[in-house]
Z-matrix of the N, CA and C atoms (Angstrom, degrees):
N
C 1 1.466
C 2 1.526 1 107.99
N 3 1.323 2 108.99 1 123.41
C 4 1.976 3 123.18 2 -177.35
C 5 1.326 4 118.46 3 -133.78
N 6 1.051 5 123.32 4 161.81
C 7 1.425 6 112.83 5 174.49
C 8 1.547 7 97.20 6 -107.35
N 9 1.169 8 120.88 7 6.77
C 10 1.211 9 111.34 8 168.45
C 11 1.802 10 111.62 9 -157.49
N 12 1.537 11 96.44 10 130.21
C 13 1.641 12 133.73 11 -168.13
C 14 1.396 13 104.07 12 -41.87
N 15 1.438 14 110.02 13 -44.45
C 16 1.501 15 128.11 14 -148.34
C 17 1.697 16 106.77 15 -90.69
N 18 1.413 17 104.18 16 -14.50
C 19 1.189 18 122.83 17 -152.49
C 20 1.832 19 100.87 18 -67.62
N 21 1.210 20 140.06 19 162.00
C 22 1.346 21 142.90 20 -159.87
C 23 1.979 22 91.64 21 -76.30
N 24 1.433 23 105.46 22 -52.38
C 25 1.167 24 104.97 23 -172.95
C 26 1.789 25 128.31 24 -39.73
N 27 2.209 26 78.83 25 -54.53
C 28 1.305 27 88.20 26 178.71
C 29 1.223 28 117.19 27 -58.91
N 30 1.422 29 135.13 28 -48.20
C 31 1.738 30 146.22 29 -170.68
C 32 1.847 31 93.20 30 -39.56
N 33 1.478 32 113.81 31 -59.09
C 34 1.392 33 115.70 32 -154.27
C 35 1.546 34 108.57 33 -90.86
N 36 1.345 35 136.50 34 20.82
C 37 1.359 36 151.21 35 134.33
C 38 1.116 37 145.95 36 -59.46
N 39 1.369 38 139.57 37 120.55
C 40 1.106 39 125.87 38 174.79
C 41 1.215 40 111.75 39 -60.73
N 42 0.752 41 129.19 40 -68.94
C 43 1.608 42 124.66 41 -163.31
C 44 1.976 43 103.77 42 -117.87
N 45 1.268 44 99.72 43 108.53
C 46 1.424 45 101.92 44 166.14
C 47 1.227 46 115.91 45 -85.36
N 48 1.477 47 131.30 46 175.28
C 49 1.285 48 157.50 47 161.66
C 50 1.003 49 114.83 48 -130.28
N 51 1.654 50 127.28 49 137.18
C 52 1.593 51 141.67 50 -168.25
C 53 1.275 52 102.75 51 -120.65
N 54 1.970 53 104.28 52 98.92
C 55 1.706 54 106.84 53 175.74
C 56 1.363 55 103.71 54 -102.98
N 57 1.341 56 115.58 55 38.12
C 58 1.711 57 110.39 56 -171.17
C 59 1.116 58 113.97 57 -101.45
N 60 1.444 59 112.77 58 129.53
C 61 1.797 60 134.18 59 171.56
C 62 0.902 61 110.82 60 -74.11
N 63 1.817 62 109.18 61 159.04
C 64 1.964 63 112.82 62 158.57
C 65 1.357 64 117.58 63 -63.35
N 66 1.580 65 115.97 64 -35.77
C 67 0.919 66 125.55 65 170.35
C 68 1.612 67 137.41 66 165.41
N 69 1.023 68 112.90 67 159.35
C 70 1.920 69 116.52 68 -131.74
C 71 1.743 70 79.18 69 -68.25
N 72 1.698 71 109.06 70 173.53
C 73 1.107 72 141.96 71 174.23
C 74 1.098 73 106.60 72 -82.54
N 75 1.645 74 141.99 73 -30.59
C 76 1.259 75 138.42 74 161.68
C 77 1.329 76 121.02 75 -33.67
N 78 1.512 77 151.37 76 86.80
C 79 1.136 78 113.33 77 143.15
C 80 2.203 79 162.07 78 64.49
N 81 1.385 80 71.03 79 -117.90
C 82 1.278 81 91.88 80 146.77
C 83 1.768 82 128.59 81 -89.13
N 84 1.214 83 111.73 82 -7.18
C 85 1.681 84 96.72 83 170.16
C 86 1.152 85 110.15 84 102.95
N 87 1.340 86 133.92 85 -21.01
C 88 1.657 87 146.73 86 -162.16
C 89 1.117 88 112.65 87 -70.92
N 90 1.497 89 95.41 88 -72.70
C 91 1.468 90 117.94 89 -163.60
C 92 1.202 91 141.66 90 -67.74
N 93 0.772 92 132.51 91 76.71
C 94 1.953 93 142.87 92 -150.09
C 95 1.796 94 94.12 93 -35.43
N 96 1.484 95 121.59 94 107.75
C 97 1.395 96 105.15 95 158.07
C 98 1.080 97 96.76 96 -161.78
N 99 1.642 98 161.85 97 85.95
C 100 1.101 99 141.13 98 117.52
C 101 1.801 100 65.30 99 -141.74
N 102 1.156 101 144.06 100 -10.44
C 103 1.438 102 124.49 101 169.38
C 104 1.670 103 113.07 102 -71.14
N 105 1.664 104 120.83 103 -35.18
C 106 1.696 105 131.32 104 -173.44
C 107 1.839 106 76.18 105 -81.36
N 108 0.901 107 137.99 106 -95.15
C 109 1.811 108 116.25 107 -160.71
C 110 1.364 109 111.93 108 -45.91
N 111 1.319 110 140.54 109 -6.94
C 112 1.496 111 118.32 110 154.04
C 113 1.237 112 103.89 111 -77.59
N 114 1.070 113 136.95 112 -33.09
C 115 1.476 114 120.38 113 -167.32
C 116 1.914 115 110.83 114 -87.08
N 117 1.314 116 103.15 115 -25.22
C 118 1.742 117 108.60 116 176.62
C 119 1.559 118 96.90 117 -72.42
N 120 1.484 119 123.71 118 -40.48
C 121 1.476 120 108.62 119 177.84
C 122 1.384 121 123.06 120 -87.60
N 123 1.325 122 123.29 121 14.45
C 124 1.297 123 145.65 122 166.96
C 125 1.720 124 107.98 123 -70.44
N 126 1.586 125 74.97 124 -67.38
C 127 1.771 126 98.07 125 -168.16
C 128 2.121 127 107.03 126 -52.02
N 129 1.783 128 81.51 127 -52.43
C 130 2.012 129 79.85 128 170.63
C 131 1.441 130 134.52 129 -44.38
N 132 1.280 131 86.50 130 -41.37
C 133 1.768 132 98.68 131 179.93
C 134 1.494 133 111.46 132 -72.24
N 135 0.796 134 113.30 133 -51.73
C 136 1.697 135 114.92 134 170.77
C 137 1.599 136 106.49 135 -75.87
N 138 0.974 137 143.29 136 27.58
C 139 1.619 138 142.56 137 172.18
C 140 1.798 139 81.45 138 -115.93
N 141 1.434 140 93.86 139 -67.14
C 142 1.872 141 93.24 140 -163.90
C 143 2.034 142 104.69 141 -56.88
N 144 1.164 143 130.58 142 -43.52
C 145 1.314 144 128.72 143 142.79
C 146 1.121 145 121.87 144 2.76
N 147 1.002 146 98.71 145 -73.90
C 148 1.944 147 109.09 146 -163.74
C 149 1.570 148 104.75 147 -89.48
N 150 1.315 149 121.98 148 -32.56
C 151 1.697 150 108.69 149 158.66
C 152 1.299 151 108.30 150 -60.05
N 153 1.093 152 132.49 151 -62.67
C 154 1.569 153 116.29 152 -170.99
C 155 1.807 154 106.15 153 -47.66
N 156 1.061 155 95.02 154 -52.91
C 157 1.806 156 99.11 155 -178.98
C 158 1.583 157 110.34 156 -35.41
N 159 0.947 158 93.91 157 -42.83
C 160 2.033 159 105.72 158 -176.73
C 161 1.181 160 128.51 159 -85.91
N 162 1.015 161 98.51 160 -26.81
C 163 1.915 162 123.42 161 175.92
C 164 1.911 163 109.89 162 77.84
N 165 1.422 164 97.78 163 36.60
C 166 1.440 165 99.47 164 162.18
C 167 1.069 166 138.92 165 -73.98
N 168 1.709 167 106.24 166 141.73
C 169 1.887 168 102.23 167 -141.67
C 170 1.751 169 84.01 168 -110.58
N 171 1.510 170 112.60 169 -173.34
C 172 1.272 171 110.60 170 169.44
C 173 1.582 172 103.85 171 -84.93
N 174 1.140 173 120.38 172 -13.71
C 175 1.366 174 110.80 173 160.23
C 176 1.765 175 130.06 174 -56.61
N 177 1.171 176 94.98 175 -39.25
C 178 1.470 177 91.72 176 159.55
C 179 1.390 178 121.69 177 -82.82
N 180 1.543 179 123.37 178 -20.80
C 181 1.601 180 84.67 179 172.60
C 182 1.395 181 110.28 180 -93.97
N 183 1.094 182 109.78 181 -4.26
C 184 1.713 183 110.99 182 161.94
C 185 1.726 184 126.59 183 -44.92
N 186 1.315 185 92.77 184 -31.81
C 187 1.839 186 120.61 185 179.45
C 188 1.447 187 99.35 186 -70.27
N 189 1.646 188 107.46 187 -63.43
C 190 1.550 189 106.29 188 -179.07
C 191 1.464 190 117.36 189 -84.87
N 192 1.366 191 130.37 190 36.21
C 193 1.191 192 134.81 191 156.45
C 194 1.126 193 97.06 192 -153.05
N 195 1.709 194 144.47 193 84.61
C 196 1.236 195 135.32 194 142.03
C 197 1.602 196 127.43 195 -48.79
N 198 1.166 197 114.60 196 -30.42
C 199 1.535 198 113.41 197 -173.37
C 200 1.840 199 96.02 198 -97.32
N 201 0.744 200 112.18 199 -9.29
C 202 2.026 201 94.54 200 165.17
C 203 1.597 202 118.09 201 -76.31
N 204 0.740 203 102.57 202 175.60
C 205 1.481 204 123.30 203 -154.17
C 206 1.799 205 96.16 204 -67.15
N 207 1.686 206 101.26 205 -44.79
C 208 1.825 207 115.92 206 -177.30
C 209 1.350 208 92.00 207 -61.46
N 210 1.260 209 124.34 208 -72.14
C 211 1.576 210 135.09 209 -175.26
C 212 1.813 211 102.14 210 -26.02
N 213 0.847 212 89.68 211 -69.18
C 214 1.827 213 99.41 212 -179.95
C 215 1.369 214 113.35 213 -44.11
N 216 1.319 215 102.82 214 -62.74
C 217 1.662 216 104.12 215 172.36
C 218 1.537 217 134.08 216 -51.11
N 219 1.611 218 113.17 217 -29.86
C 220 1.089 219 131.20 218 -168.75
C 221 1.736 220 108.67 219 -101.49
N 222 1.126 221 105.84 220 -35.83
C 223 1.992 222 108.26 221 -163.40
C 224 1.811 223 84.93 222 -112.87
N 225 1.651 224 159.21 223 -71.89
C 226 0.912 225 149.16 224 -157.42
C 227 1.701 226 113.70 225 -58.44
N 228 1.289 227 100.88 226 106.47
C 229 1.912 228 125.60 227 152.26
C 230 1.371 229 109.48 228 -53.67
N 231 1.309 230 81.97 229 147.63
C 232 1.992 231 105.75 230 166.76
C 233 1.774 232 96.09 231 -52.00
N 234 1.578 233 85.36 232 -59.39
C 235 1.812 234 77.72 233 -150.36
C 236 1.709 235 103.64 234 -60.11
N 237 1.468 236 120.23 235 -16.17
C 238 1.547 237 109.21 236 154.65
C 239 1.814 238 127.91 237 -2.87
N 240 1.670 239 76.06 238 -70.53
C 241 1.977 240 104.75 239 -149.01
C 242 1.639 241 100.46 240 -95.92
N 243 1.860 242 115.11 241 -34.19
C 244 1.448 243 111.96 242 -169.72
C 245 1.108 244 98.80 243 -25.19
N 246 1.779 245 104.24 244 179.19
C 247 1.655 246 131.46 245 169.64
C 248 1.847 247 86.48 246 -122.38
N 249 1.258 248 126.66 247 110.78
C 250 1.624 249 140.00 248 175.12
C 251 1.655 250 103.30 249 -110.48
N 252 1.872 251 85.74 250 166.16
C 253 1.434 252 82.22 251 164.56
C 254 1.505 253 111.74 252 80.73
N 255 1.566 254 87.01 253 -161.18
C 256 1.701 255 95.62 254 -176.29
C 257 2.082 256 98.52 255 -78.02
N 258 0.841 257 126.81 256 -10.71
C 259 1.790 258 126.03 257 165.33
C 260 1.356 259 104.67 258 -68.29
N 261 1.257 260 131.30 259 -11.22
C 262 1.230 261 131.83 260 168.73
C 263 1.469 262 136.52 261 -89.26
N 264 2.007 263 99.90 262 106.66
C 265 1.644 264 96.45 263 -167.71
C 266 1.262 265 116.82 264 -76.39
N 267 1.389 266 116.65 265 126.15
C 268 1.713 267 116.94 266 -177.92
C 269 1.443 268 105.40 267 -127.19
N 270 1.381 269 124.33 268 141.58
C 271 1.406 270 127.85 269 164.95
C 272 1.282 271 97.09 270 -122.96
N 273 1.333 272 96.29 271 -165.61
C 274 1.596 273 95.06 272 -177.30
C 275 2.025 274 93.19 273 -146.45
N 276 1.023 275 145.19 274 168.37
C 277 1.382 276 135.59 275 -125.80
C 278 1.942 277 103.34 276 -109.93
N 279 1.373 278 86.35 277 -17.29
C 280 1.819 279 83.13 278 177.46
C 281 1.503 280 113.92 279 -101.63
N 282 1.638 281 111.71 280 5.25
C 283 1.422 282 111.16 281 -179.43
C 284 1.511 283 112.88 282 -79.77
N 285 1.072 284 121.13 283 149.56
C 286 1.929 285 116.96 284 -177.02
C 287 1.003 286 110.60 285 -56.66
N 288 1.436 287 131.43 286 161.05
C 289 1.591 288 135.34 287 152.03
C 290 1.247 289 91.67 288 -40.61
N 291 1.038 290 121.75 289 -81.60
C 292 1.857 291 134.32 290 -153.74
C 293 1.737 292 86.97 291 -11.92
N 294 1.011 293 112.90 292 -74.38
C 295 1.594 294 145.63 293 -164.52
C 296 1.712 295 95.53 294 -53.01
N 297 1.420 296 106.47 295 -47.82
C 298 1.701 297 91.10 296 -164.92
C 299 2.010 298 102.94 297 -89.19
N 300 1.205 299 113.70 298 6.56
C 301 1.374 300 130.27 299 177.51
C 302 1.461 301 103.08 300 -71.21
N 303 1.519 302 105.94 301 -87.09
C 304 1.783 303 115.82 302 166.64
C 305 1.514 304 101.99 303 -17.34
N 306 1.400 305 111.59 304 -77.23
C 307 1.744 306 106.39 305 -161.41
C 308 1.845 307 116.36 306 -62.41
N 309 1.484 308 113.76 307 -22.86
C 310 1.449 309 131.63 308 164.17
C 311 2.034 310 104.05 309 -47.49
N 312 1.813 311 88.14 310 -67.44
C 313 1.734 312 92.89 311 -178.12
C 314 1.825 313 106.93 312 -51.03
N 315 1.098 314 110.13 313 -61.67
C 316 1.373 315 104.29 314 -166.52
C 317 1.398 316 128.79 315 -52.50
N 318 1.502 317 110.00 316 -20.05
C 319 1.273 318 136.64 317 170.17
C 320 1.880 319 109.70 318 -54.33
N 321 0.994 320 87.32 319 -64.02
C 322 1.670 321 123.14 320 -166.91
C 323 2.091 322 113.95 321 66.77
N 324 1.428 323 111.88 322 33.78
C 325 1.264 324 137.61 323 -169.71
C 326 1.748 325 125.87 324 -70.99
N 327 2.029 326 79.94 325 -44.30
C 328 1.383 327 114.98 326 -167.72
C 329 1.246 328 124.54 327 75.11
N 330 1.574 329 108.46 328 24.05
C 331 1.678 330 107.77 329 176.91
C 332 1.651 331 98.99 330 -161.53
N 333 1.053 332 91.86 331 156.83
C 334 1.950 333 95.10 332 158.89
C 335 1.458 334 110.52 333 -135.04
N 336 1.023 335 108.89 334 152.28
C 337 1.627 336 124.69 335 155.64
C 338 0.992 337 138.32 336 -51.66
N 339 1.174 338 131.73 337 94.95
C 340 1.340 339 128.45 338 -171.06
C 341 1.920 340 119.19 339 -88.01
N 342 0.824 341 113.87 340 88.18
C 343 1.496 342 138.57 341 169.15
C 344 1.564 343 131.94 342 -53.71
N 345 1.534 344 92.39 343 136.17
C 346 1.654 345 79.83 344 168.94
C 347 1.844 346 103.00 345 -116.09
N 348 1.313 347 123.40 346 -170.37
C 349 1.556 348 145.08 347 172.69
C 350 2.286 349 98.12 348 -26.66
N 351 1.226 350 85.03 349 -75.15
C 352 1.873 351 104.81 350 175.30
C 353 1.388 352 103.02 351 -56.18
N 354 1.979 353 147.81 352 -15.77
C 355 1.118 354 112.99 353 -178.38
C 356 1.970 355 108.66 354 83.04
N 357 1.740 356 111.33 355 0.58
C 358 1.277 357 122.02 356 166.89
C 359 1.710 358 104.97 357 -64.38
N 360 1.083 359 122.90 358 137.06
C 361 1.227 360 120.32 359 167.66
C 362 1.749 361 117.23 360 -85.54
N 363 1.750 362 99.84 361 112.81
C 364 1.339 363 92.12 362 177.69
C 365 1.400 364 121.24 363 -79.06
N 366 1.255 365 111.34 364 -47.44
C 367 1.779 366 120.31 365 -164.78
C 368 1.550 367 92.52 366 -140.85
N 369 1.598 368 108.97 367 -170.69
C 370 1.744 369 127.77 368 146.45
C 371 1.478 370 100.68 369 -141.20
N 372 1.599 371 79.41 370 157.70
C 373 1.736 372 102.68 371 178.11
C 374 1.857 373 106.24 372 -104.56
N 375 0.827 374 113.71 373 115.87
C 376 1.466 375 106.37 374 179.92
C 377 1.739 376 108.50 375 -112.79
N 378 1.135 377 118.03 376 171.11
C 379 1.355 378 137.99 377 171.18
C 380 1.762 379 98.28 378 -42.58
N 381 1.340 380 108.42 379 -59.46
C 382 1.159 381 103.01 380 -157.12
C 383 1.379 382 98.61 381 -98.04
N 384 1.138 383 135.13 382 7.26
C 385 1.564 384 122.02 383 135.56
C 386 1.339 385 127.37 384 -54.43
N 387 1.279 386 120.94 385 -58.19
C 388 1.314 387 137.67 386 173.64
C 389 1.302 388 107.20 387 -46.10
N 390 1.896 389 138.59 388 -36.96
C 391 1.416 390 130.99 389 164.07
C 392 1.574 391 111.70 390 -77.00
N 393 1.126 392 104.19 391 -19.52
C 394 1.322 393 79.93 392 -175.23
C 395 2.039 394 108.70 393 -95.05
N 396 1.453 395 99.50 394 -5.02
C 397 1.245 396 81.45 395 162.17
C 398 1.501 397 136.45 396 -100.00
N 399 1.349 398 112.58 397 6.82
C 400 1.306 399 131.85 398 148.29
C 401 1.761 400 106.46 399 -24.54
N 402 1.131 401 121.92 400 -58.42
C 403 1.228 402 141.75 401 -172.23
C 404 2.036 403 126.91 402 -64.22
N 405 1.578 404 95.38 403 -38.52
C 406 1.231 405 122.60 404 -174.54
C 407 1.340 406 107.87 405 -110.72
N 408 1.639 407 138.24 406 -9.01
C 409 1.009 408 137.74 407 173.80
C 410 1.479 409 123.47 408 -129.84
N 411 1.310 410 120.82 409 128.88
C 412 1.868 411 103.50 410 -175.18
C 413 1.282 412 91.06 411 -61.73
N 414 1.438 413 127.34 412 -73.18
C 415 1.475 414 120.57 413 -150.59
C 416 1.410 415 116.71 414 -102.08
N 417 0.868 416 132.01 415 84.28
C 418 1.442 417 134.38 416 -170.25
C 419 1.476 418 109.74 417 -42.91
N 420 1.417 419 121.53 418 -61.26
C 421 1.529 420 157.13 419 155.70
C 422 1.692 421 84.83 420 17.64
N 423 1.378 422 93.53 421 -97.89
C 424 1.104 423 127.26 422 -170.95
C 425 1.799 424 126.41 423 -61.95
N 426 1.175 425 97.41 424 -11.67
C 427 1.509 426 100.03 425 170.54
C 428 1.532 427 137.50 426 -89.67
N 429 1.177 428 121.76 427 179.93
C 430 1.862 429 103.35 428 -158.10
C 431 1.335 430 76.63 429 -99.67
N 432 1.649 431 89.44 430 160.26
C 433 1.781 432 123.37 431 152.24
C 434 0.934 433 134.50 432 -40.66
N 435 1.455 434 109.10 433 -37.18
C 436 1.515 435 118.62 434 169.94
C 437 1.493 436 116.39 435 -76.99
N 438 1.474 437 125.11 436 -8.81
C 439 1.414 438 112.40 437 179.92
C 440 1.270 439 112.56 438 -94.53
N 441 1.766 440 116.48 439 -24.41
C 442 1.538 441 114.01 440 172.53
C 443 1.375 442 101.02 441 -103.00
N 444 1.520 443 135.05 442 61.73
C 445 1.618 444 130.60 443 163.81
C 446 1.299 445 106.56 444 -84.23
N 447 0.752 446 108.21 445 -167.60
C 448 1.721 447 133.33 446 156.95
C 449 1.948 448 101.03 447 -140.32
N 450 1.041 449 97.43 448 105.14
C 451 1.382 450 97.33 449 -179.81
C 452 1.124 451 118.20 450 -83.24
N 453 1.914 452 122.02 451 164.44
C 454 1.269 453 109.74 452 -177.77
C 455 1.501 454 108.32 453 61.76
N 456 1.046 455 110.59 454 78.12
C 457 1.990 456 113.76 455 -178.15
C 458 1.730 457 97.42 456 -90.65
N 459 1.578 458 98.77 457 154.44
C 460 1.548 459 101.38 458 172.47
C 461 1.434 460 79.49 459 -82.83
N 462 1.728 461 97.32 460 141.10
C 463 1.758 462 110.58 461 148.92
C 464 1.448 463 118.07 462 -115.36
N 465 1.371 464 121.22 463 -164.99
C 466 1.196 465 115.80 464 178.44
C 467 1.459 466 98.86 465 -159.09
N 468 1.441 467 142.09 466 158.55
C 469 1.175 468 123.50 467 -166.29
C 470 1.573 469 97.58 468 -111.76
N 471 1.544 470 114.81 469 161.72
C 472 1.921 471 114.81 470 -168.62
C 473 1.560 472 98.47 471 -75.11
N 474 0.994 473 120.59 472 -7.93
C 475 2.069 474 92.18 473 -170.31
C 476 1.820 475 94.15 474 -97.46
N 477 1.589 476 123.56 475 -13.67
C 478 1.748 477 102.09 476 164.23
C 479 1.693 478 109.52 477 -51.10
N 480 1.050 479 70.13 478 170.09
C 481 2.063 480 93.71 479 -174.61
C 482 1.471 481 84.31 480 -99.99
N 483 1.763 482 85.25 481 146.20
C 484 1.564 483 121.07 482 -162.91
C 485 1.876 484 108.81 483 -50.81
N 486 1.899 485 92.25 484 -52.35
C 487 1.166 486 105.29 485 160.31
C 488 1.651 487 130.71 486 -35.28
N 489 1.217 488 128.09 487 -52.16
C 490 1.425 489 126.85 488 174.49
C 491 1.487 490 119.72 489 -67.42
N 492 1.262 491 113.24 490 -32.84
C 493 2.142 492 126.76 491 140.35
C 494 1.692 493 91.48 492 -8.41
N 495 1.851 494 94.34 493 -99.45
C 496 1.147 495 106.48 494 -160.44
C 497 1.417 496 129.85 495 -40.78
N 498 1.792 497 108.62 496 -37.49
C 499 1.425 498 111.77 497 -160.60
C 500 1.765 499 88.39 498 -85.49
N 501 1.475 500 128.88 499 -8.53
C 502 1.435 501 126.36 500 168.63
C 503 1.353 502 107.26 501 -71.12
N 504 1.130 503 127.45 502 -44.79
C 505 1.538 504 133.34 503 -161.06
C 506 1.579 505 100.64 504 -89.86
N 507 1.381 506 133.33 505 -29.43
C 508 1.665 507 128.97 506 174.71
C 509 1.721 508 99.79 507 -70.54
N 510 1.149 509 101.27 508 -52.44
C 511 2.000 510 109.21 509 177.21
C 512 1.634 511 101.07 510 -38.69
N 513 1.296 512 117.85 511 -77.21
C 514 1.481 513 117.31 512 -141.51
C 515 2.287 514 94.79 513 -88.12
N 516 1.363 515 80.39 514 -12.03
C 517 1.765 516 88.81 515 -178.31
C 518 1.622 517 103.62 516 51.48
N 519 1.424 518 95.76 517 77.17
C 520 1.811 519 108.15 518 164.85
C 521 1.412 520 92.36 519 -131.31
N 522 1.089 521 112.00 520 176.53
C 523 1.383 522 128.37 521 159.07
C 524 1.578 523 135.61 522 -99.12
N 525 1.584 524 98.50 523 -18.55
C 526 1.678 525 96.00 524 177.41
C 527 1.711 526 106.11 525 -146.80
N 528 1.279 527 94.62 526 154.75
C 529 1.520 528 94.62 527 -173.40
C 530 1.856 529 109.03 528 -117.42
N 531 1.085 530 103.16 529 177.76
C 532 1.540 531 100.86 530 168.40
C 533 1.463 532 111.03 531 -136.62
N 534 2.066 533 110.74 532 135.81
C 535 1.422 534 86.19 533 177.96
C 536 1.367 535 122.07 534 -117.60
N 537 1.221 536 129.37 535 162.76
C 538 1.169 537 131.98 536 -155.42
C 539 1.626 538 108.86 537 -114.82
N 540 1.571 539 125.43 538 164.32
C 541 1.641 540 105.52 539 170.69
C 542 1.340 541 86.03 540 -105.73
N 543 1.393 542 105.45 541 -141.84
C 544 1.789 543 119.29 542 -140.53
C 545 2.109 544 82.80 543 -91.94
N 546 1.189 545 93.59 544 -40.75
C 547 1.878 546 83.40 545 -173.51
C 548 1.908 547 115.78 546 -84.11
N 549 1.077 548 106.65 547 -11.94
C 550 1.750 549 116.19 548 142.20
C 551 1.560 550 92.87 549 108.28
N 552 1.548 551 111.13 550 37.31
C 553 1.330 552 110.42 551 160.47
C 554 1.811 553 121.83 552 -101.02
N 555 1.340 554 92.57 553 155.19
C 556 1.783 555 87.51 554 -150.10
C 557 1.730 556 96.61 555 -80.48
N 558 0.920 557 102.05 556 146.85
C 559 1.883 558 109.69 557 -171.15
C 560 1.358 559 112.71 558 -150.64
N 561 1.503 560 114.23 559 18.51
C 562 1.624 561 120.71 560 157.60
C 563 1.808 562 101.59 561 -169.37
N 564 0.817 563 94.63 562 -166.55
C 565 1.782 564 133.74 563 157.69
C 566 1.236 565 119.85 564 178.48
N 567 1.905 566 103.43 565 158.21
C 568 1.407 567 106.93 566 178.88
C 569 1.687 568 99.10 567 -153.52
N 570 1.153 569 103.53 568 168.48
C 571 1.684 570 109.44 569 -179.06
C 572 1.504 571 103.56 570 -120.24
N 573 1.022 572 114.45 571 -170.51
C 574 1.390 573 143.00 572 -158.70
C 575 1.950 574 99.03 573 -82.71
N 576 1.445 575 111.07 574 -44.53
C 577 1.306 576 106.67 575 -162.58
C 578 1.549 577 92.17 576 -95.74
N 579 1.348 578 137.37 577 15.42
C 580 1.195 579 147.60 578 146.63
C 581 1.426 580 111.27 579 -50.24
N 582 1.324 581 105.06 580 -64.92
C 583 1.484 582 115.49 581 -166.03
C 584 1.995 583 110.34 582 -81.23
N 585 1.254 584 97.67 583 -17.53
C 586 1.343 585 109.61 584 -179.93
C 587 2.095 586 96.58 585 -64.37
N 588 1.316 587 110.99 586 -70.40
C 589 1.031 588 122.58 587 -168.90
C 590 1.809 589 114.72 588 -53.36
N 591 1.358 590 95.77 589 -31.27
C 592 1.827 591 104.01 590 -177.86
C 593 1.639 592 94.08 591 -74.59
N 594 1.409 593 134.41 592 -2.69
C 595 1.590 594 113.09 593 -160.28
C 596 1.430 595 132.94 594 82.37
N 597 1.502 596 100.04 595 -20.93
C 598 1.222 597 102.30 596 177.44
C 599 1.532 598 120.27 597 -53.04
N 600 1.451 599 133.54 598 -36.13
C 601 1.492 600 134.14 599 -174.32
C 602 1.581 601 101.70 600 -132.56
């Protein structure tokens, strides 16, 4: 690609391209610029060209850019980013707040799991359960898990992409999710500033 035919380059090419203007956007005449955007919109068209030619998906350039933002969105899993394991706050539904608080703090998540015997997910306790039962309960302290749940938790299972997390958690506007495997036992959680920090959003 030349702005000019005659040019040594062009002569010794197979195949030239003619990105040449009447004349530049400069002014004064100097400054190469409506000649560098013929040649950047040259170059686009023949970049976008040859992907279609190939049938490149955003999955592939997701492959060849794992650390961009697409990459992230497209190739990073739940079970990536979860909090598993012993990072995982679990109570189980007859234990006190008092009790499901401690395991909340240590977490630092803002929720726990509320569990049954099997590891079934009954409910979650979130931050903003716990204020709002300030309101509905004299003593919070002392009361069970099961009265400040939210029962029936949205889950999501670990092999979705991290991405479908987020666009779940902007939809229903919570902050944390829980994930489940294929027989709907809970085997992570993660929040919102999880996915913030991985790149994902």
């Amino acid at each position: 690609m030349t702005g000019n035919a005659g040019s040594s380059l062009a002569c010794h090419a197979d195949i030239h391209l003619d990105t040449s203007v009447d004349r530049e956007a400069c002014p004064l005449g100097l400054a190469p610029t409506a000649s560098t955007t013929a040649q950047m919109a040259l170059g686009d068209a023949l970049a976008i060209t040859l992907l279609e030619a190939r049938g490149f998906t955003a999955e592939d350039f997701a492959r060849s850019h794992p650390g961009g933002a697409l990459g992230k969105r497209l190739l990073l899993h739940i079970v990536d980013i979860m909090h598993s394991g012993d990072d995982l706050p679990l109570v189980g539904p007859n234990q006190t707040v008092s009790e499901a608080i401690v395991v909340m703090t240590k977490s630092r998540l803002g929720l726990c799991a509320v569990v049954d015997g099997e590891r079934k997910a009954l409910g979650i306790l979130t931050d903003g359960d716990l204020r709002r039962g300030l309101d509905g309960i004299g003593d919070i302290r002392t009361a069970a898990v099961s009265d400040l749940m939210t029962a029936n938790p949205q889950t999501i299972s670990s092999v979705e992409l991290a991405a479908s997390a987020a666009e779940l958690m902007q939809a229903r506007r919570i902050q944390g999710l829980l994930v489940v495997d294929r027989d709907q036992r809970l085997v992570g959680a993660l929040n919102f500033q999880d996915l913030l920090q991985a790149g994902v959003v």
